[in-house]
mmCIF file of the N, C-alpha and C atoms, coordinates in Angstrom:
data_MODEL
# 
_entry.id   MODEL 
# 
loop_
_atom_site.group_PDB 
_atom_site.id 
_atom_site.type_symbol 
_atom_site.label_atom_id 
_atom_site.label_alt_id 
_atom_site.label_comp_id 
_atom_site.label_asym_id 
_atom_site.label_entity_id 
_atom_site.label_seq_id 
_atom_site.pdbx_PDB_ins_code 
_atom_site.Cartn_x 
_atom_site.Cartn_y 
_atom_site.Cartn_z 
_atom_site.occupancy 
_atom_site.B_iso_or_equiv 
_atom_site.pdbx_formal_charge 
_atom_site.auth_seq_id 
_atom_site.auth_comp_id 
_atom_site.auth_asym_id 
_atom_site.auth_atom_id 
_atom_site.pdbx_PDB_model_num 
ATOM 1   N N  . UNK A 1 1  ? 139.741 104.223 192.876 1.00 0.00 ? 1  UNK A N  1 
ATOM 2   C CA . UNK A 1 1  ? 140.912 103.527 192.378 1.00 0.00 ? 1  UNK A CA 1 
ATOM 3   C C  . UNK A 1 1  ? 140.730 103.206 190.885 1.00 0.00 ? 1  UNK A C  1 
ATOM 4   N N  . UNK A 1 2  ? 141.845 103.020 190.192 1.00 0.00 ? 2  UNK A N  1 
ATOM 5   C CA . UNK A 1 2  ? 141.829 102.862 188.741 1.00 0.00 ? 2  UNK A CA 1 
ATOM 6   C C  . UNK A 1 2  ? 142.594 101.386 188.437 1.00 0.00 ? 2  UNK A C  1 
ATOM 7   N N  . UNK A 1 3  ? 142.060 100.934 187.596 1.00 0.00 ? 3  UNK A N  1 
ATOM 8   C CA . UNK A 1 3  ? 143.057 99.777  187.187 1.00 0.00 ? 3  UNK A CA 1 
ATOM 9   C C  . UNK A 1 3  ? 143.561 99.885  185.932 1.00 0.00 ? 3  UNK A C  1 
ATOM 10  N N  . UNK A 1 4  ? 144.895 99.546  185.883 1.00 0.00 ? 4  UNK A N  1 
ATOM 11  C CA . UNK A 1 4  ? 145.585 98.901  184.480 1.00 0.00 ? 4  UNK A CA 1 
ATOM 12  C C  . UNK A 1 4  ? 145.590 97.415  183.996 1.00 0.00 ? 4  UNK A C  1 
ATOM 13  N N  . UNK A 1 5  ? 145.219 97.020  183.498 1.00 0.00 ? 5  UNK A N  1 
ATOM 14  C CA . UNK A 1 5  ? 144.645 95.925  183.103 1.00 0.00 ? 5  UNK A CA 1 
ATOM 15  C C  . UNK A 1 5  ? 145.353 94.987  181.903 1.00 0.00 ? 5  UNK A C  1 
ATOM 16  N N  . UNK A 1 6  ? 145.736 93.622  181.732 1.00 0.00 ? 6  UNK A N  1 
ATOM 17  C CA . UNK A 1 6  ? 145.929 92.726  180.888 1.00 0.00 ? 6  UNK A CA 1 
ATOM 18  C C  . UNK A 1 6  ? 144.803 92.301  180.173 1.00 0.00 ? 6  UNK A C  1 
ATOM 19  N N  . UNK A 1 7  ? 144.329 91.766  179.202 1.00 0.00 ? 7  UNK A N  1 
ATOM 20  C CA . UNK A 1 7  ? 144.008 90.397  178.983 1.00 0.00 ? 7  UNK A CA 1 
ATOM 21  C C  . UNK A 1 7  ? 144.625 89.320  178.025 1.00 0.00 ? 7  UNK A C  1 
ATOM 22  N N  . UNK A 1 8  ? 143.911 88.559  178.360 1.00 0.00 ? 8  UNK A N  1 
ATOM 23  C CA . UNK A 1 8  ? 144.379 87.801  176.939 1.00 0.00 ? 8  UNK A CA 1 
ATOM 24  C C  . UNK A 1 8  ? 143.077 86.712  176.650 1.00 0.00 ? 8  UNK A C  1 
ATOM 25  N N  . UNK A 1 9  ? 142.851 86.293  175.509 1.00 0.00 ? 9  UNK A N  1 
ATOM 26  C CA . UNK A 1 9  ? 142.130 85.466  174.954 1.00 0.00 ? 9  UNK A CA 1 
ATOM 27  C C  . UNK A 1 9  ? 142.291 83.701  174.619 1.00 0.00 ? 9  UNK A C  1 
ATOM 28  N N  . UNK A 1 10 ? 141.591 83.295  174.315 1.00 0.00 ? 10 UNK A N  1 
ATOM 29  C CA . UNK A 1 10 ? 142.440 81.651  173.688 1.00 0.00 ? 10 UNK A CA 1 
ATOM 30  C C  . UNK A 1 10 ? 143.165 81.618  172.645 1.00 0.00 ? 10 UNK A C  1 
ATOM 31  N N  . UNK A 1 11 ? 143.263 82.431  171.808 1.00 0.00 ? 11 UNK A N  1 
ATOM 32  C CA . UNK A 1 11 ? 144.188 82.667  170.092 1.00 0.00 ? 11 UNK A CA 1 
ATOM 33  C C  . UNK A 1 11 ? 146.031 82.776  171.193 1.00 0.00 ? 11 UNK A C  1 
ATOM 34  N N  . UNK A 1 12 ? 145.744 83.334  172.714 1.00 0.00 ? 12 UNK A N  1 
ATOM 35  C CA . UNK A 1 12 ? 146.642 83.845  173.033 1.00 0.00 ? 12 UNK A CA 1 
ATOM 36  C C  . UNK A 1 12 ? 147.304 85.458  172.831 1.00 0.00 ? 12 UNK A C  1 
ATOM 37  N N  . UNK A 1 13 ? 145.869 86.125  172.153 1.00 0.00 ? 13 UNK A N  1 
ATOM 38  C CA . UNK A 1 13 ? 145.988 87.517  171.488 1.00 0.00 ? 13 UNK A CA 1 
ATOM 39  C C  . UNK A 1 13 ? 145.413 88.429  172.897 1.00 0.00 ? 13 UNK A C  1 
ATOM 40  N N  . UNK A 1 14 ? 146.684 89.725  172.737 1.00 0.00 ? 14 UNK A N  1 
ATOM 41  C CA . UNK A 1 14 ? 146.381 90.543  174.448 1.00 0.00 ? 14 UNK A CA 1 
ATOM 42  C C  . UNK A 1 14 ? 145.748 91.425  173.975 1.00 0.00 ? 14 UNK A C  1 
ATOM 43  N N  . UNK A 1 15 ? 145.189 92.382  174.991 1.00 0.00 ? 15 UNK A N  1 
ATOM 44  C CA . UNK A 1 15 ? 144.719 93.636  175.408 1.00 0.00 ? 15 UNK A CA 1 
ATOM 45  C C  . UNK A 1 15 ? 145.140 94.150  175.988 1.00 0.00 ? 15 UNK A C  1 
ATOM 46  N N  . UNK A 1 16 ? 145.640 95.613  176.722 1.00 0.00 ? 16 UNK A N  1 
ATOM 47  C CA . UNK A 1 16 ? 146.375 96.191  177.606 1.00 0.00 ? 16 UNK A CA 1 
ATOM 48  C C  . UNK A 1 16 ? 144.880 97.583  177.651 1.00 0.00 ? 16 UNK A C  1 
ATOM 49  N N  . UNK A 1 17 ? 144.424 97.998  178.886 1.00 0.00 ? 17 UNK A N  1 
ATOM 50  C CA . UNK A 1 17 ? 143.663 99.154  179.209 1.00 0.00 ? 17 UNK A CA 1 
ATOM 51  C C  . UNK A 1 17 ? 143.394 99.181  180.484 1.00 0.00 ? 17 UNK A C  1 
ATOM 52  N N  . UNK A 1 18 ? 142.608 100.521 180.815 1.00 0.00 ? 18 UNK A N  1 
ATOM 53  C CA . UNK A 1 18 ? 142.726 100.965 182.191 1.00 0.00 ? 18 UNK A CA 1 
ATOM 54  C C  . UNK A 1 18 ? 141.616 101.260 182.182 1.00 0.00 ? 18 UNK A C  1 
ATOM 55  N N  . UNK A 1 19 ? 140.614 101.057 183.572 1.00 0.00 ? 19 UNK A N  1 
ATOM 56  C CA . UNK A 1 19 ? 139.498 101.189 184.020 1.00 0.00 ? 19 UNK A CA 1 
ATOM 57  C C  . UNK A 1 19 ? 139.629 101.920 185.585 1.00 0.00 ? 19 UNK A C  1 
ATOM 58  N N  . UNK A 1 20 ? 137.859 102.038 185.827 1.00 0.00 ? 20 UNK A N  1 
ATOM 59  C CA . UNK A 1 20 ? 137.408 102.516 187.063 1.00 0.00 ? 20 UNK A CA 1 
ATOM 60  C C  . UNK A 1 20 ? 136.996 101.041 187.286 1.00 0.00 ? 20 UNK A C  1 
ATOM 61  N N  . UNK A 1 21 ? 136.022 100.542 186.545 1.00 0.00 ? 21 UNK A N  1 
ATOM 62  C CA . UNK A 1 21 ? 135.838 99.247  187.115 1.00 0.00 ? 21 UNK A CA 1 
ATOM 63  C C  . UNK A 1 21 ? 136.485 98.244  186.552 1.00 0.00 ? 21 UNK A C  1 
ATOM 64  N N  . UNK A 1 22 ? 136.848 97.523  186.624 1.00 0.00 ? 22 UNK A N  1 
ATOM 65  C CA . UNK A 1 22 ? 137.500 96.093  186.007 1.00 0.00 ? 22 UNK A CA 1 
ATOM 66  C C  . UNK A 1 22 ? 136.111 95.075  185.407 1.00 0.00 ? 22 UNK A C  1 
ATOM 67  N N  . UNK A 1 23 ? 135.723 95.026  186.709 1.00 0.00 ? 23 UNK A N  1 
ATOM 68  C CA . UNK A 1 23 ? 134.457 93.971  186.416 1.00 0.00 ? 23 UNK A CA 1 
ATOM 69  C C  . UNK A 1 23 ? 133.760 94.018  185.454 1.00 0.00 ? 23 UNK A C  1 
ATOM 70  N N  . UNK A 1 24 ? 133.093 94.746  185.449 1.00 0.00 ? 24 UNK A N  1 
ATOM 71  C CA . UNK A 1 24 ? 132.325 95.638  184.492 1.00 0.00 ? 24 UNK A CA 1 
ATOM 72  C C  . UNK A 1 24 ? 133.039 96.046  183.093 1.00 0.00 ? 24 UNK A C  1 
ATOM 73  N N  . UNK A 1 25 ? 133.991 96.167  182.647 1.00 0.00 ? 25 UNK A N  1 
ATOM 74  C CA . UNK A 1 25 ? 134.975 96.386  181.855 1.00 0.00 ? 25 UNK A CA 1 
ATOM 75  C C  . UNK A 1 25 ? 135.054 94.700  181.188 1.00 0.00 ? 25 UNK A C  1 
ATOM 76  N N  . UNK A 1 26 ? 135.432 93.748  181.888 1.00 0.00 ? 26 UNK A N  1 
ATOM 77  C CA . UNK A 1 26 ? 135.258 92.182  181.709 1.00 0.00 ? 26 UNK A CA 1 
ATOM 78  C C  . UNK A 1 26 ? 134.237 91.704  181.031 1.00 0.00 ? 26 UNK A C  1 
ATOM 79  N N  . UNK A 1 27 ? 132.942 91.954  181.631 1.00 0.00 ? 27 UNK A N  1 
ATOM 80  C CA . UNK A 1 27 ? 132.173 92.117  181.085 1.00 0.00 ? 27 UNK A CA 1 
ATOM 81  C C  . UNK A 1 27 ? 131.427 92.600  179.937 1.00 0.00 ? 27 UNK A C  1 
ATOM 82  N N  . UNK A 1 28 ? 132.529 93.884  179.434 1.00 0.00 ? 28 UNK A N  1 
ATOM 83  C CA . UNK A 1 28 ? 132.041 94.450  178.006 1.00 0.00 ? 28 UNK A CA 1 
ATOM 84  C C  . UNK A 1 28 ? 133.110 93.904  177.043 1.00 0.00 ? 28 UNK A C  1 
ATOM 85  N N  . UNK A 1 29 ? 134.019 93.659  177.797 1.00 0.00 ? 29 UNK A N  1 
ATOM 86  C CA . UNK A 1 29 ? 134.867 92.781  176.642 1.00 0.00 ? 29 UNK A CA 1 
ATOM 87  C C  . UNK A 1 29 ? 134.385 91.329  175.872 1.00 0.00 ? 29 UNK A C  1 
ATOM 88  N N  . UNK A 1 30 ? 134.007 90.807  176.881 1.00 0.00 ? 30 UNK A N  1 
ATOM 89  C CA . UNK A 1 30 ? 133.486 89.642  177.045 1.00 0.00 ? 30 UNK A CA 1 
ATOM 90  C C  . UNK A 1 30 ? 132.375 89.589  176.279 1.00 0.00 ? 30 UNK A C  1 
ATOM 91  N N  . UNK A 1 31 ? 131.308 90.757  175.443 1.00 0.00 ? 31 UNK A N  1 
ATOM 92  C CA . UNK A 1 31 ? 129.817 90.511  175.099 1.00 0.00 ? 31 UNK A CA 1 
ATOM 93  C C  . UNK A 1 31 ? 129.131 90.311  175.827 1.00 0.00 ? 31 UNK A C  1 
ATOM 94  N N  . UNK A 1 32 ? 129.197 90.530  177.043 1.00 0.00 ? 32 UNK A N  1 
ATOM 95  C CA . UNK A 1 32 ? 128.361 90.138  177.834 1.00 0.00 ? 32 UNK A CA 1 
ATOM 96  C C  . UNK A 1 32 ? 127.308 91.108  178.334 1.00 0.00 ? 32 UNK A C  1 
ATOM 97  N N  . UNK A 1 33 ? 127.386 92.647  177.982 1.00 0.00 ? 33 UNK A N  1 
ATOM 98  C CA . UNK A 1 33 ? 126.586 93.667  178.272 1.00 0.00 ? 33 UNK A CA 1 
ATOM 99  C C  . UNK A 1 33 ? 126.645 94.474  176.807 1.00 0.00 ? 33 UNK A C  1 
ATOM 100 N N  . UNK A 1 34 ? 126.099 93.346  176.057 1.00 0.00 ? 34 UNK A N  1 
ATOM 101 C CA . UNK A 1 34 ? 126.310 93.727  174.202 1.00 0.00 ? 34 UNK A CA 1 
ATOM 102 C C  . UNK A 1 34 ? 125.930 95.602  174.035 1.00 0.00 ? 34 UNK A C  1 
ATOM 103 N N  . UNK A 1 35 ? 124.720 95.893  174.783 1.00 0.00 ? 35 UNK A N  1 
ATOM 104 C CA . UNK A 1 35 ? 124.873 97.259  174.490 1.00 0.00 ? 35 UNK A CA 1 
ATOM 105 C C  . UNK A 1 35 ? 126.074 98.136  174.851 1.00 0.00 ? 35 UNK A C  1 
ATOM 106 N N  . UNK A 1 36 ? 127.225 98.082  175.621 1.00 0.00 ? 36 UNK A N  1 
ATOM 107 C CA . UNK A 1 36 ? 128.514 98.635  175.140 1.00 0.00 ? 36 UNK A CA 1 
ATOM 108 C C  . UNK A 1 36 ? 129.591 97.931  174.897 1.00 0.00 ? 36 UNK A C  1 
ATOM 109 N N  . UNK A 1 37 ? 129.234 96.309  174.600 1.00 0.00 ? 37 UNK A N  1 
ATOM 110 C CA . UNK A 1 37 ? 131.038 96.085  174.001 1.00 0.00 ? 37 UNK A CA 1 
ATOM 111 C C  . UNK A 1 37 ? 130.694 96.508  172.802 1.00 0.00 ? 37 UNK A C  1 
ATOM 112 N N  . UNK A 1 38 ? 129.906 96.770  171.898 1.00 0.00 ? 38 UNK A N  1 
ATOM 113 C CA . UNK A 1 38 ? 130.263 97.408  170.288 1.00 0.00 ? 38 UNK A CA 1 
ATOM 114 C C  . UNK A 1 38 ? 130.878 98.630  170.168 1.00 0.00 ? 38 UNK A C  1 
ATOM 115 N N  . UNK A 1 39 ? 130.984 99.060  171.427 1.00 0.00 ? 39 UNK A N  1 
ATOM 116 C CA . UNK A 1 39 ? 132.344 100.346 171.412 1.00 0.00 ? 39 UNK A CA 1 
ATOM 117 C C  . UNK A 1 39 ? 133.554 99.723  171.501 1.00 0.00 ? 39 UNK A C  1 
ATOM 118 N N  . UNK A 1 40 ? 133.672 98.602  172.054 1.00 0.00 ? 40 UNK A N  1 
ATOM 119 C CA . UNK A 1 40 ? 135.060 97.933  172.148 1.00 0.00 ? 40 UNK A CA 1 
ATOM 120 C C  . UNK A 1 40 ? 135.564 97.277  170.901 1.00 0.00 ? 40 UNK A C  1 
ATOM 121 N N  . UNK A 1 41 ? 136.032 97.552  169.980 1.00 0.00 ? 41 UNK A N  1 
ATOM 122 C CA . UNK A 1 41 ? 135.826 97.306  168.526 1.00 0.00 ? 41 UNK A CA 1 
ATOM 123 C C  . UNK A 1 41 ? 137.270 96.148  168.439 1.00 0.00 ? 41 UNK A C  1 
ATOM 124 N N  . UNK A 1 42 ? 138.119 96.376  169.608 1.00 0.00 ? 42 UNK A N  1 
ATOM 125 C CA . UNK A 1 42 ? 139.218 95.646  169.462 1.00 0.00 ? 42 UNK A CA 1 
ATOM 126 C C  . UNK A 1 42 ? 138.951 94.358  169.980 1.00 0.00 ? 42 UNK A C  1 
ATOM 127 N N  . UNK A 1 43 ? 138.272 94.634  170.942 1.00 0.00 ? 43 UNK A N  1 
ATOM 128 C CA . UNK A 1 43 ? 137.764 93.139  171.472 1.00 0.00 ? 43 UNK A CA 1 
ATOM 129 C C  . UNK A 1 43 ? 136.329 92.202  171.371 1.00 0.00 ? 43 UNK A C  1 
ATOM 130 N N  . UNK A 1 44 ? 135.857 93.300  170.641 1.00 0.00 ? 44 UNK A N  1 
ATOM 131 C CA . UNK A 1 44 ? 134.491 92.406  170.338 1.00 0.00 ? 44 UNK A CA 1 
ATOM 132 C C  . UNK A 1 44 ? 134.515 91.311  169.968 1.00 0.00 ? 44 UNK A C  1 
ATOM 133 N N  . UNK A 1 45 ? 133.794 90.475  169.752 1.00 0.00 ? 45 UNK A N  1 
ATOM 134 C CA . UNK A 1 45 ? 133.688 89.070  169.123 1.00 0.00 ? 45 UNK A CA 1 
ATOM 135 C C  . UNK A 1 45 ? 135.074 88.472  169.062 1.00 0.00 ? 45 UNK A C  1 
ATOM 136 N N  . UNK A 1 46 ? 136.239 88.722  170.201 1.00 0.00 ? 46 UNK A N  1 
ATOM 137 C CA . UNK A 1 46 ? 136.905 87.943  169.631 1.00 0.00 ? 46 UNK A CA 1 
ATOM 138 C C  . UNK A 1 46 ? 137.568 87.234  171.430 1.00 0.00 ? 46 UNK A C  1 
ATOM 139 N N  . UNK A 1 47 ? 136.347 87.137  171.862 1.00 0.00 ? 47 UNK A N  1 
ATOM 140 C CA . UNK A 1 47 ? 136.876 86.559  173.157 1.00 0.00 ? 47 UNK A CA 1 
ATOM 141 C C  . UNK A 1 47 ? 136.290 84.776  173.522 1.00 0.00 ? 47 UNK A C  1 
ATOM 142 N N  . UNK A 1 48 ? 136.766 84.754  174.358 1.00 0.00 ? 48 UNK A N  1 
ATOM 143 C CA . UNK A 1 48 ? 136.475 84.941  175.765 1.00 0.00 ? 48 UNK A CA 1 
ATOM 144 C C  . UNK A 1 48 ? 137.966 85.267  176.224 1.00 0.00 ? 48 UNK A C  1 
ATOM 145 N N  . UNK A 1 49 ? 137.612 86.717  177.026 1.00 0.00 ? 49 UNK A N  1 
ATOM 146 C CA . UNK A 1 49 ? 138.978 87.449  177.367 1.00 0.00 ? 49 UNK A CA 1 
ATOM 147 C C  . UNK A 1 49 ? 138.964 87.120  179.142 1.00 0.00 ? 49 UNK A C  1 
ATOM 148 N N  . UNK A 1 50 ? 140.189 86.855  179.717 1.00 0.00 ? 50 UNK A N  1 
ATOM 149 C CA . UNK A 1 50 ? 140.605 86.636  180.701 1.00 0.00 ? 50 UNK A CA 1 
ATOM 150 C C  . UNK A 1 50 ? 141.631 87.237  181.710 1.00 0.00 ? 50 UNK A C  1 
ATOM 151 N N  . UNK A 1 51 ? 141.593 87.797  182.390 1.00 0.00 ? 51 UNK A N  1 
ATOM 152 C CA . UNK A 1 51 ? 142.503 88.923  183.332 1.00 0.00 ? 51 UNK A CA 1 
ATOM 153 C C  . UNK A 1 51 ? 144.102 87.958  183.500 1.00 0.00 ? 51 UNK A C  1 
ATOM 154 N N  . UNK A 1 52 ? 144.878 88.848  183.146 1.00 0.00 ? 52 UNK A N  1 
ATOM 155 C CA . UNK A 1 52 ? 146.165 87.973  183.471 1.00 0.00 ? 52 UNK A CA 1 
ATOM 156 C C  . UNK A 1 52 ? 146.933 88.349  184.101 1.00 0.00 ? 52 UNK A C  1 
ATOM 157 N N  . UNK A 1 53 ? 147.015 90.491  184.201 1.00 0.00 ? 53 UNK A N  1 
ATOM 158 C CA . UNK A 1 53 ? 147.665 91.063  185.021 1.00 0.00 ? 53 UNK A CA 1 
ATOM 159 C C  . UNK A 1 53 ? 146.748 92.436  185.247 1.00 0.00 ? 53 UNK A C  1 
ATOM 160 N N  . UNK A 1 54 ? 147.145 92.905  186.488 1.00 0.00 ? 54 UNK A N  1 
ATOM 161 C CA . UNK A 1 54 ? 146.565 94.203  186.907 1.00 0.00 ? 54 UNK A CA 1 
ATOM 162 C C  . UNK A 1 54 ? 146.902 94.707  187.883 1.00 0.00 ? 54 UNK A C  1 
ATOM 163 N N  . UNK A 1 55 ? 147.029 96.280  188.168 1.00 0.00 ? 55 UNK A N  1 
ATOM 164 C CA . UNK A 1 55 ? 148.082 96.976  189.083 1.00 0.00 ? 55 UNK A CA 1 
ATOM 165 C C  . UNK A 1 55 ? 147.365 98.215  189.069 1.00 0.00 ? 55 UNK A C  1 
ATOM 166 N N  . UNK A 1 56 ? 146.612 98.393  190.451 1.00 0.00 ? 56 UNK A N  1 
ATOM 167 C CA . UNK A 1 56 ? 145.846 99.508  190.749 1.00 0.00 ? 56 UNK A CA 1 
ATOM 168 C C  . UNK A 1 56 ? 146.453 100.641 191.095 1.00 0.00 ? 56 UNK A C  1 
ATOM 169 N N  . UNK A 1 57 ? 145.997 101.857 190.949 1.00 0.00 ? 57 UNK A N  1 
ATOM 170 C CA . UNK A 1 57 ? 146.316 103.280 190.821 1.00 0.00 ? 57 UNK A CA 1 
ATOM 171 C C  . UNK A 1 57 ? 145.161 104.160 191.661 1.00 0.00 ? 57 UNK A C  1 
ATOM 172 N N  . UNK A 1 58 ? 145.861 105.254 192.197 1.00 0.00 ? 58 UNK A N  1 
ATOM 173 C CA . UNK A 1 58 ? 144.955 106.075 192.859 1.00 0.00 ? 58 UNK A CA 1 
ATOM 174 C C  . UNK A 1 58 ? 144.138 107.018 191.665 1.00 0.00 ? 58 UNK A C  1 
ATOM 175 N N  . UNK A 1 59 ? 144.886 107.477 190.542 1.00 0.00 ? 59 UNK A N  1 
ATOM 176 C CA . UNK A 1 59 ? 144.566 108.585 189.728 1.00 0.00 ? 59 UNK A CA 1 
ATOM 177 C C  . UNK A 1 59 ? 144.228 107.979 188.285 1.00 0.00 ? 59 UNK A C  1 
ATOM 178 N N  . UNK A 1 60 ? 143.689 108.307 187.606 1.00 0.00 ? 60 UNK A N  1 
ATOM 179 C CA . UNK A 1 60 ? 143.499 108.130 186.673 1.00 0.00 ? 60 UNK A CA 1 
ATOM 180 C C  . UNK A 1 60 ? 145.028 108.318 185.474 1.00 0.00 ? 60 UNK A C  1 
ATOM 181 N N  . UNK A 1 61 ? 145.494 109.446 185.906 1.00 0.00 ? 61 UNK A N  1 
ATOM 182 C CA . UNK A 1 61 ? 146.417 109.629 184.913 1.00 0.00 ? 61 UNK A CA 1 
ATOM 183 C C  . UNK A 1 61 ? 147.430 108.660 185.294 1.00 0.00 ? 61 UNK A C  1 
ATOM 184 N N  . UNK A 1 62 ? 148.013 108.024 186.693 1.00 0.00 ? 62 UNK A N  1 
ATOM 185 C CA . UNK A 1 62 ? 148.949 106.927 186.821 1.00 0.00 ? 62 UNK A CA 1 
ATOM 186 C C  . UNK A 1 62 ? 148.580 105.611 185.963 1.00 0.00 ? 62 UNK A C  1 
ATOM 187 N N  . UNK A 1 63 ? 147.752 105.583 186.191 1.00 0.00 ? 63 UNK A N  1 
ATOM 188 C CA . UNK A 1 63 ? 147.324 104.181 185.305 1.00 0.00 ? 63 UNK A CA 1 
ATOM 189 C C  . UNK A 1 63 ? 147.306 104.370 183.674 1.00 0.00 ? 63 UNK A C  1 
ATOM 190 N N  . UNK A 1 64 ? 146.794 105.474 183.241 1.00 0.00 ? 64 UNK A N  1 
ATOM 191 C CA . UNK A 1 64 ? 146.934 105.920 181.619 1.00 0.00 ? 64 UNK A CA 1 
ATOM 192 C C  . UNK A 1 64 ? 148.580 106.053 181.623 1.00 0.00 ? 64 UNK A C  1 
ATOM 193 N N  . UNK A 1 65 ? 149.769 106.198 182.191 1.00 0.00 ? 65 UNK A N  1 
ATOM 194 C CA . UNK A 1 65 ? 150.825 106.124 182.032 1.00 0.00 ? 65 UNK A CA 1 
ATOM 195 C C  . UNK A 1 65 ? 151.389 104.937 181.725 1.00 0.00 ? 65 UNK A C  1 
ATOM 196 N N  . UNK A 1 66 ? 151.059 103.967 183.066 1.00 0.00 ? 66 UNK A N  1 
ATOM 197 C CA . UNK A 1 66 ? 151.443 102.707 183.390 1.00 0.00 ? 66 UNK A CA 1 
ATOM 198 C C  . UNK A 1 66 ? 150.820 101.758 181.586 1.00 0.00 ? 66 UNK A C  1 
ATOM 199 N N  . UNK A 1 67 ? 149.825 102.543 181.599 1.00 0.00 ? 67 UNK A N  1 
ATOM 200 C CA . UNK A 1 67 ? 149.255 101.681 180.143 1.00 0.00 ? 67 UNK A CA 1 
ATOM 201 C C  . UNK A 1 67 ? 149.866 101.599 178.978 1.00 0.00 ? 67 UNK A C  1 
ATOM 202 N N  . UNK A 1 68 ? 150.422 102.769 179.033 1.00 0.00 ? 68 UNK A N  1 
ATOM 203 C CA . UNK A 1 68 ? 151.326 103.411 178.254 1.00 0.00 ? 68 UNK A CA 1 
ATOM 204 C C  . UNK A 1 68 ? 152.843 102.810 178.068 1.00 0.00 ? 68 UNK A C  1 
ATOM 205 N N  . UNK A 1 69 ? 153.345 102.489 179.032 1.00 0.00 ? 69 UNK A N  1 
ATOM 206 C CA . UNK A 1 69 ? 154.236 101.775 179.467 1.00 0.00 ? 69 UNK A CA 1 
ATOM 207 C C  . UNK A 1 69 ? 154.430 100.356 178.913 1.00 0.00 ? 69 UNK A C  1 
ATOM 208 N N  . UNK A 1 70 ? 153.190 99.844  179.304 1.00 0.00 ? 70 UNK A N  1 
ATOM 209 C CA . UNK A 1 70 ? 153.012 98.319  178.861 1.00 0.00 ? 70 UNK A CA 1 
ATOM 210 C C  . UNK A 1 70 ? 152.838 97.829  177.634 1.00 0.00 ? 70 UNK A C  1 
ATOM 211 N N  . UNK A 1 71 ? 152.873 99.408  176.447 1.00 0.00 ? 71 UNK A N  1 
ATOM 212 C CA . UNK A 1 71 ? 152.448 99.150  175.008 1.00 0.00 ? 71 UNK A CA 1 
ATOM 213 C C  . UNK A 1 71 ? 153.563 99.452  174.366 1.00 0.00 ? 71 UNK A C  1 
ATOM 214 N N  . UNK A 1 72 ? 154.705 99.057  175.398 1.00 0.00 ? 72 UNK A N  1 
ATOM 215 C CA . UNK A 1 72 ? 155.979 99.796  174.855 1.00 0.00 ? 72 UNK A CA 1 
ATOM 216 C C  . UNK A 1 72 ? 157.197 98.333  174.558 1.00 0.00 ? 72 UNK A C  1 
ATOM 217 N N  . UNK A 1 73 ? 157.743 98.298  173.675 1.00 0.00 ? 73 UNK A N  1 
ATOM 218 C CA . UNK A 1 73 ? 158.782 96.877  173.749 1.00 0.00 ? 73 UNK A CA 1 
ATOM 219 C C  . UNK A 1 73 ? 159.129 96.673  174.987 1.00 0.00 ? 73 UNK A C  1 
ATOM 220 N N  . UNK A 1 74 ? 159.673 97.981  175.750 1.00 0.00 ? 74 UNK A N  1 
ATOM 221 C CA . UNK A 1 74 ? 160.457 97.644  177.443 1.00 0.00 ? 74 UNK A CA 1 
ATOM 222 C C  . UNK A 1 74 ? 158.977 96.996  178.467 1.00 0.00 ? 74 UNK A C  1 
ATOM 223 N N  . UNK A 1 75 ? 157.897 97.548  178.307 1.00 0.00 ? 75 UNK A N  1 
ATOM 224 C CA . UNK A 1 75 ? 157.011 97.082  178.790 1.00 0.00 ? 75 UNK A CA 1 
ATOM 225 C C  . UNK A 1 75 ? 156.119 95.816  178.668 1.00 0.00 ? 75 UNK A C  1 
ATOM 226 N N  . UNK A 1 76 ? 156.137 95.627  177.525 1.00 0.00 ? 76 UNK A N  1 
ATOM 227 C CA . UNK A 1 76 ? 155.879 94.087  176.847 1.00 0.00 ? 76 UNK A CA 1 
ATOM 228 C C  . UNK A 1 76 ? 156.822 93.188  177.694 1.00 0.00 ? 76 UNK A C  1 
ATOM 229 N N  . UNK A 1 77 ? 158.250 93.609  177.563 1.00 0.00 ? 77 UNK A N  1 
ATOM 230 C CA . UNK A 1 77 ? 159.459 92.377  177.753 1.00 0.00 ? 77 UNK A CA 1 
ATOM 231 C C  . UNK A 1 77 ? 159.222 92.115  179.113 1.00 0.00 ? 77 UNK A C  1 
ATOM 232 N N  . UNK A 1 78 ? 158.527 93.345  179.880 1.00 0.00 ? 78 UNK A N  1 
ATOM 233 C CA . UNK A 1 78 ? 158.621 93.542  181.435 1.00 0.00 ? 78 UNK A CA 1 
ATOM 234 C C  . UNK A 1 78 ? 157.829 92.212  182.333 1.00 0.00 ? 78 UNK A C  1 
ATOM 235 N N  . UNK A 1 79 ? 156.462 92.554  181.285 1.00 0.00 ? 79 UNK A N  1 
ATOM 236 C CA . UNK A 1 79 ? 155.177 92.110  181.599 1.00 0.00 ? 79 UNK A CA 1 
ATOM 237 C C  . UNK A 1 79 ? 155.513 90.882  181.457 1.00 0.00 ? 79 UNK A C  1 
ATOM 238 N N  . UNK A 1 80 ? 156.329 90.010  180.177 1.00 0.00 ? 80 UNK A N  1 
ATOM 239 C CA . UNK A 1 80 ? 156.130 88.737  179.681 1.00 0.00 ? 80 UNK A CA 1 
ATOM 240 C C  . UNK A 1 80 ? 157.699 88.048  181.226 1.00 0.00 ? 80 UNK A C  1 
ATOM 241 N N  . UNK A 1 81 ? 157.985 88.971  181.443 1.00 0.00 ? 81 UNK A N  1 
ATOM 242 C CA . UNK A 1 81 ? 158.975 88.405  182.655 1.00 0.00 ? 81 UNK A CA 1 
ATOM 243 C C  . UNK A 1 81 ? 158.582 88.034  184.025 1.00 0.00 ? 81 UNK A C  1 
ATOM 244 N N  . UNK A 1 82 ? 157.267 88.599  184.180 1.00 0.00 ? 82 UNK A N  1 
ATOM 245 C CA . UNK A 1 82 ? 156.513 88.533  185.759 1.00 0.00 ? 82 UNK A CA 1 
ATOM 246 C C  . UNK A 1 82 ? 155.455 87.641  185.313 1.00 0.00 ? 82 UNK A C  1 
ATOM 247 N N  . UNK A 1 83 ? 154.875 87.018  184.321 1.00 0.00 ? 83 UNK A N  1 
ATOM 248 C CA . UNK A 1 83 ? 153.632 86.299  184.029 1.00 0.00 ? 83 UNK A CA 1 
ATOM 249 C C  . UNK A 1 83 ? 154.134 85.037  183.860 1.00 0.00 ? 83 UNK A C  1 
# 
């Protein structure tokens, strides 16, 4: 299973991405497994990031869509209507 994923931080500043794991993904956002959040360049040092929405997928490419979706004005307006 794949996830599409929210976060958001305390500034109130989001993230939108898609994983195999979530947890683990949380975790690299977070600094917390410093040897790969310095690939995460958007979220490094600027958390503590917190799950706010997420909507699992069988395929990888449904969820890279759905992500896609959510980085979109109609998808923003969507997201900020169900949260």
């Amino acid at each position: 299973m794949y996830e599409t994923y929210v976060l958001e931080n305390t500034c109130g500043k989001r993230y939108t991405g898609q994983t195999e794991s979530l947890s683990e993904r949380l975790l690299m956002h977070n600094d917390v497994l410093p040897e790969k959040a310095k690939f995460h360049k958007t979220t490094y040092g600027k958390g503590p990031w917190k799950i706010i929405f997420t909507k699992s997928f069988e395929t990888r490419i449904e969820a890279m869509k759905f992500e896609k979706y959510l980085k979109t004005g109609a998808g923003r307006k969507w997201l900020k209507s169900i949260i």
